[in-house]
C-alpha positions as CSV (number, residue, x, y, z in Angstrom):
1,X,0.0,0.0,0.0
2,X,2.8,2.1,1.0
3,X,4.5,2.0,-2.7
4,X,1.1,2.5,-4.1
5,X,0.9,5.9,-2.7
6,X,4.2,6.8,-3.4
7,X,3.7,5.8,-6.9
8,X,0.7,8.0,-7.1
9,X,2.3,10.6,-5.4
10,X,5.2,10.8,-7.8
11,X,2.5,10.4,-10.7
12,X,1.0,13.3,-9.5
13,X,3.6,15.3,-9.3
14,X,5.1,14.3,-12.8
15,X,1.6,15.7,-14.1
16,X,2.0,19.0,-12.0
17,X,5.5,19.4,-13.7
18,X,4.1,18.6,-17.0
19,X,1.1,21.2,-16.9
20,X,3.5,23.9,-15.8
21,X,6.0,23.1,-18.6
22,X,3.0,23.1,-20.8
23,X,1.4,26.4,-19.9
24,X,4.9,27.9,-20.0
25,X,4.5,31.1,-22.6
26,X,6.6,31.2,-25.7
27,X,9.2,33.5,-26.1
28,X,10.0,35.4,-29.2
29,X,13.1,37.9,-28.7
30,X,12.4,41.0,-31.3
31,X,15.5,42.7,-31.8
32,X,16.2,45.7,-33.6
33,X,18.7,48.6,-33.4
34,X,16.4,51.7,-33.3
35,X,14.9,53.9,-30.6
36,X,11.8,52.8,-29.2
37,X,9.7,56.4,-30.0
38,X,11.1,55.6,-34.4
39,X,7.9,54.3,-36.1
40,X,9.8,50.6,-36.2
41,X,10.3,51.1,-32.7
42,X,6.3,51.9,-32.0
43,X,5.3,49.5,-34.2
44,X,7.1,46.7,-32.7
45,X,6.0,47.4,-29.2
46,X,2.5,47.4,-30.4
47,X,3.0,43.9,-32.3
48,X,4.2,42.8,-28.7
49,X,0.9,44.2,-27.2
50,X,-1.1,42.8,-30.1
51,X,0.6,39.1,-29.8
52,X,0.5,38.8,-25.9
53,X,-3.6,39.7,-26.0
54,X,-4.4,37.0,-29.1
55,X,-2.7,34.5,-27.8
56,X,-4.1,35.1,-24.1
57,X,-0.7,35.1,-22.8
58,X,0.5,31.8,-24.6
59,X,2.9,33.9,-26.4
60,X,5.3,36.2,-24.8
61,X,7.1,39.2,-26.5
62,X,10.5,40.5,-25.1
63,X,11.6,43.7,-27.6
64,X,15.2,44.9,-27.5
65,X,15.8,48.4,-29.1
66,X,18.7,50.4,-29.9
67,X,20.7,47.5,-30.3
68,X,21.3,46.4,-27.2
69,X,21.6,42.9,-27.8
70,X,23.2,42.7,-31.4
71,X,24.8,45.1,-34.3
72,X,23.7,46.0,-37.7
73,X,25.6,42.9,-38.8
74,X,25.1,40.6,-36.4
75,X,21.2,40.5,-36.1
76,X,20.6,38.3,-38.9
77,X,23.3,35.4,-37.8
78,X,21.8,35.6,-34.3
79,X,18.2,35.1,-36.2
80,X,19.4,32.2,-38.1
81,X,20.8,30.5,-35.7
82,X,17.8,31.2,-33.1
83,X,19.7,33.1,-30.6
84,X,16.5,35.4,-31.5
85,X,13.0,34.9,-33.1
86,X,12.2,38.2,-34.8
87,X,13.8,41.2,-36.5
88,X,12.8,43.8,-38.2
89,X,15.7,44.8,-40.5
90,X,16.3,47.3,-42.6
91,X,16.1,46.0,-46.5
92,X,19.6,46.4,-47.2
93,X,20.9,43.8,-44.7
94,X,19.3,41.0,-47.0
95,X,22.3,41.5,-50.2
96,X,25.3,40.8,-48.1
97,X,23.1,38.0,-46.4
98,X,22.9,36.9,-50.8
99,X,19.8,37.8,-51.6
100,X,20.6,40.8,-54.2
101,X,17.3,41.4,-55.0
102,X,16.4,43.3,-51.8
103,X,18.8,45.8,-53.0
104,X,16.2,47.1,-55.5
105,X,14.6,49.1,-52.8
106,X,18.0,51.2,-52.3
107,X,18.0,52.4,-55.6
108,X,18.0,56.3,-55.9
109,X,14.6,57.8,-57.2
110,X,12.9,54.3,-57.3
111,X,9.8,55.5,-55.6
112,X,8.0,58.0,-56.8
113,X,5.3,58.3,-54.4
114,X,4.3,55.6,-51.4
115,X,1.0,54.4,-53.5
116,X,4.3,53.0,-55.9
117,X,6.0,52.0,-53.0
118,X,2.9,50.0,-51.8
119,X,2.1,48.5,-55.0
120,X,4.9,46.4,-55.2
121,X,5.4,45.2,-51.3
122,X,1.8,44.5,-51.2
123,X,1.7,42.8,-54.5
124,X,3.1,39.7,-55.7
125,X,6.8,41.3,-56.1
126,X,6.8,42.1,-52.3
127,X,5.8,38.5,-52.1
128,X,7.8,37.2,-54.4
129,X,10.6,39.0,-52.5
130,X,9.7,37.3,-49.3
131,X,10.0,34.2,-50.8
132,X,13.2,34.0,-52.0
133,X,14.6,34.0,-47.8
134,X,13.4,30.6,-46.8
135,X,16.2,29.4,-48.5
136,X,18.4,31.4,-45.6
137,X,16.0,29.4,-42.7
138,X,14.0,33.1,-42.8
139,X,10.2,33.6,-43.2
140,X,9.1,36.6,-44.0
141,X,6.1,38.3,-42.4
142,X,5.5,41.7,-43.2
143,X,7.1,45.2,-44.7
144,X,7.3,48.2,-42.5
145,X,8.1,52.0,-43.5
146,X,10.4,54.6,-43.1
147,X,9.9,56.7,-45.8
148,X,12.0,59.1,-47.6
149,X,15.8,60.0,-46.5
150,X,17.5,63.4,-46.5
151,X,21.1,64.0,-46.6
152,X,22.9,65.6,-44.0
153,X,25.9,67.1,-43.4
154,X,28.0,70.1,-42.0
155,X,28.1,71.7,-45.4
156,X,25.3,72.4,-47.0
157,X,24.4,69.6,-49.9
158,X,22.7,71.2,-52.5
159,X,23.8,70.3,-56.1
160,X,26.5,67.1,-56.9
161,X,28.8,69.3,-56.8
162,X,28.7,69.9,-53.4
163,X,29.1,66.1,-52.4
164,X,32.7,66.3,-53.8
165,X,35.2,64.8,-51.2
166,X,32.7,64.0,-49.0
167,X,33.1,61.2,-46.1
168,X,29.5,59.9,-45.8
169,X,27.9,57.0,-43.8
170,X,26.0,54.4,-45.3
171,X,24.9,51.0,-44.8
172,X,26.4,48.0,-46.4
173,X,25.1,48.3,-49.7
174,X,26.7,48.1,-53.1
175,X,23.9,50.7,-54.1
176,X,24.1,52.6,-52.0
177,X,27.7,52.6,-52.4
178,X,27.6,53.5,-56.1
179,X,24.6,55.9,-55.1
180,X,27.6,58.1,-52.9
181,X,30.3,57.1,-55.9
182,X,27.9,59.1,-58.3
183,X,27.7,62.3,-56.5
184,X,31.3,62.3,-55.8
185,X,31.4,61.1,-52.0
186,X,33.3,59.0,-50.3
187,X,31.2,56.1,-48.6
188,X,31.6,54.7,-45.6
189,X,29.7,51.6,-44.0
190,X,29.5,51.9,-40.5
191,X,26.8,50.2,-37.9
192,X,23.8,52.5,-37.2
193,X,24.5,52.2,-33.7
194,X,28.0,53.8,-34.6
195,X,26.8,56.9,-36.6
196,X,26.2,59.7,-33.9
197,X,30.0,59.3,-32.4
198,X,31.2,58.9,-35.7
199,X,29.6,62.4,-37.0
200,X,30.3,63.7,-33.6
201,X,33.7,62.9,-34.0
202,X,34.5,63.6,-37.8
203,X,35.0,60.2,-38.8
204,X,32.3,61.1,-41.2
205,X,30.9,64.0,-42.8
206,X,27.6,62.8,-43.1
207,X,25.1,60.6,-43.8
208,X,21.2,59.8,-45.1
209,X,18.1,59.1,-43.0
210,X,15.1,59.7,-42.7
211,X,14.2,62.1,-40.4
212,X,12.4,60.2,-37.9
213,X,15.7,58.1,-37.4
214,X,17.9,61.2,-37.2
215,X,15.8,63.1,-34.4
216,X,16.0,60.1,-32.1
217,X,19.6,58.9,-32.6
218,X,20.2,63.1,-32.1
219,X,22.0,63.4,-35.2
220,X,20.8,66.8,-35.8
221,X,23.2,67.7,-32.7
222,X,25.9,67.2,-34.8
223,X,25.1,68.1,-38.2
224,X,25.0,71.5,-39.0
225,X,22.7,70.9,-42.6
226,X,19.9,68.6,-43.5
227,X,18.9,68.9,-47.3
228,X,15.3,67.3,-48.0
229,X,15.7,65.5,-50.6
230,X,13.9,62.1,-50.8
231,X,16.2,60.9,-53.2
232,X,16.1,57.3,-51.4
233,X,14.0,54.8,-49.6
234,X,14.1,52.8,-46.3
235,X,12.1,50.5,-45.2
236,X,12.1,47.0,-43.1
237,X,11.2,43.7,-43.3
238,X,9.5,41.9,-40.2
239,X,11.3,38.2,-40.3
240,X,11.2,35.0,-38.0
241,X,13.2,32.2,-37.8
242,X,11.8,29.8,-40.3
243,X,12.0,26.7,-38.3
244,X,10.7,28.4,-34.8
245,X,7.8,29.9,-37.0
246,X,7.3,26.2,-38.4
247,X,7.3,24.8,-35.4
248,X,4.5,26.8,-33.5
249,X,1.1,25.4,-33.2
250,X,-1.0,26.5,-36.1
251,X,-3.8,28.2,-33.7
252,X,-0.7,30.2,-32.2
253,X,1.2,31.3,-35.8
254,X,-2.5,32.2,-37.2
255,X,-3.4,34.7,-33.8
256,X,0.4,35.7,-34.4
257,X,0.0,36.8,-38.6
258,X,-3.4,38.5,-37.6
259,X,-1.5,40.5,-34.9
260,X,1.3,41.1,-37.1
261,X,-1.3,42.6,-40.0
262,X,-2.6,45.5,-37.2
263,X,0.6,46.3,-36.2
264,X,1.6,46.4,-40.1
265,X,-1.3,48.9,-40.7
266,X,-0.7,50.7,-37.3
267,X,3.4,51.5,-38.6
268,X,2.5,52.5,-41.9
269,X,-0.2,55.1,-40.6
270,X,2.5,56.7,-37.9
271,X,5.7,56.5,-40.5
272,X,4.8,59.5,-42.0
273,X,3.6,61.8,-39.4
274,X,7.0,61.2,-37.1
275,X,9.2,62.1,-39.8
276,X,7.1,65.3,-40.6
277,X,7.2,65.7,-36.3
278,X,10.6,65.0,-36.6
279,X,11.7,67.2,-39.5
280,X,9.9,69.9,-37.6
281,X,11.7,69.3,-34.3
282,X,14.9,69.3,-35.8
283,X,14.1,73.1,-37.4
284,X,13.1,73.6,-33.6
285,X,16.1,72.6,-31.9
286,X,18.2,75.2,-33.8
287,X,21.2,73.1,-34.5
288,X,20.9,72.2,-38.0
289,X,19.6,74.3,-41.2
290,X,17.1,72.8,-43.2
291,X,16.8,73.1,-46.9
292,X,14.5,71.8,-49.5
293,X,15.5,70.9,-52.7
294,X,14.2,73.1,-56.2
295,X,12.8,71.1,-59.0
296,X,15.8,72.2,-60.6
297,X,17.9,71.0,-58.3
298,X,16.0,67.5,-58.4
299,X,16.3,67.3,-61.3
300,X,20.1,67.3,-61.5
301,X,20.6,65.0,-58.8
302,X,17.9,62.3,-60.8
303,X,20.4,63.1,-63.9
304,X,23.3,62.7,-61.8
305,X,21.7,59.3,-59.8
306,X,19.3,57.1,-62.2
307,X,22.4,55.9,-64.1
308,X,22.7,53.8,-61.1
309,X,19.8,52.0,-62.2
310,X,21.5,50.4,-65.1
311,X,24.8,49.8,-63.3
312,X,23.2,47.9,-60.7
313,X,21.3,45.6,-63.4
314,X,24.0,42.9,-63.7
315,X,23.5,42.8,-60.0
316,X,19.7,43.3,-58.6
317,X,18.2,42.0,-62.1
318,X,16.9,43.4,-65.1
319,X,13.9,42.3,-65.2
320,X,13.0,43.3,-61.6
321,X,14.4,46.5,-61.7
322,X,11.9,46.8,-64.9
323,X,9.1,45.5,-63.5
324,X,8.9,48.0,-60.3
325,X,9.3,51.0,-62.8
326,X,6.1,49.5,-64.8
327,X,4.0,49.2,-61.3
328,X,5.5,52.7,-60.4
329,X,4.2,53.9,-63.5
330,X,0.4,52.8,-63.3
């Protein structure tokens, strides 16, 4: 009798164990190397608040800005190998990672206008585009906005000319680096986190943003000129590990996509606004002297820039590069 009740006893308390292990939430570590208050930053906090309520708690979201657990180059490695769950990188990180087609979205003067821009991540070349990292154990979920960069520097950067000589900041991009070759600058690829003590200190002249991301990382305290030019996109892509993603229950990855969809819509109604709030806080804080390109003077840096289109062919693809001008165009 008295091993009976130990072996119910120990039966017991194997079930206890197992039901605690089982309601255990699941963990997904979003990294990302922004400020909280950058629309990225909002949006991913409100994917965390999003995720925790449709999942009643099942799912638990831990979100690391400003990277404080892993660099620019970095992130995706510690994705892949499931250090951590999510990222939201900027587009540019997914060339040097081999996929060249992401690269597209660098190109100068691309975009005309965001209805463009949404036309082809919300169609089947955003898709398509998605697709193509599985092959790198990634799945992607979503793209999120930034908008249009301006240049910045301590001179002012008004015509090609005037980028002669110039030491600025970019992100490791061969487009981006051709795009600084073709107004006469001198690129530089340096980790966002990196930028501010680098323009603080003169290891660089300058760099491009947009504005939202140049107010919070307080830039504008160490550049004396911002030129609005919106020569360039940046945006993200929201990614998980493939085989965590794979390997959630189906009930779980379904509440997850429908949480990730609000907080999609949520980021690309707030992009905007902060960078307007943001361009408008930096003409506040009297640092830094805001100018605004002429049609003229737009025109000359498209003359000077869209050649980069057909040098980067070889590279991004033809027909891709193509096929985003004829969805621009409609």
């Amino acid at each position: 009798m008295k091993l009976k009740s130990i072996l119910v006893a120990l039966s017991a308390a194997a079930c206890i164990t197992s039901n605690a292990f089982a309601q255990a939430p699941i963990v997904i570590k979003f990294s990302h190397v922004v400020a909280t208050d950058t629309p990225k930053g909002q949006a991913a906090e409100r994917f965390k608040q999003l995720a925790e309520k449709a999942t009643n708690g099942r799912v638990k979201v831990e979100v690391y800005p400003n990277s404080q657990l892993y660099k620019d180059k970095e992130e995706l490695e510690a994705l892949q190998l499931g250090a951590v769950q999510m990222l939201a990188p900027s587009l540019a990180k997914f060339g040097p990672l081999g996929v060249k087609e992401f690269e597209v979205f660098d190109l100068p003067y691309i975009f005309p206008t965001k209805t463009a821009l949404y036309n082809v991540t919300e169609g089947p070349i955003g898709k398509g585009l998605l697709k193509k990292l599985e092959g790198k154990g990634i799945t992607g979920l979503a793209y999120w906005d930034n908008g249009f960069k301006v240049m910045s520097a301590n001179k002012p950067l008004k015509m090609p000319a005037d980028f002669k000589g110039q030491k600025l900041r970019i992100q490791s991009s061969k487009v981006l680096d051709a795009q600084m070759r073709a107004l006469g600058a001198n690129p530089q690829v340096l980790a966002f986190s990196e930028v501010y003590q680098a323009l603080q200190t003169g290891v660089v002249d300058g760099t491009e943003n947009p504005p939202s991301n140049m107010y919070t990382q307080k830039m504008h305290e160490v550049q004396k000129h911002v030129t609005v030019s919106n020569h360039g996109y940046l945006g993200y892509a929201v990614i998980v590990n493939k085989k965590f993603w794979d390997g959630l229950p189906a009930d779980v990855r379904g509440q997850l996509e429908g949480a990730m969809r609000e907080a999609t819509t949520y980021e690309k109604a707030i992009a905007q606004r902060d960078n307007d709030m943001a361009l408008e806080a930096i003409k506040k804080a009297g640092k830094t002297q805001i100018y605004t390109l002429s049609a003229q003077e737009t025109a000359e840096w498209r003359k000077v820039l869209l050649p980069v289109h057909k040098q980067m062919e070889d590279r991004i693809g033809k027909d891709l590069i193509g096929a985003i001008n004829k969805e621009s165009a409609k």
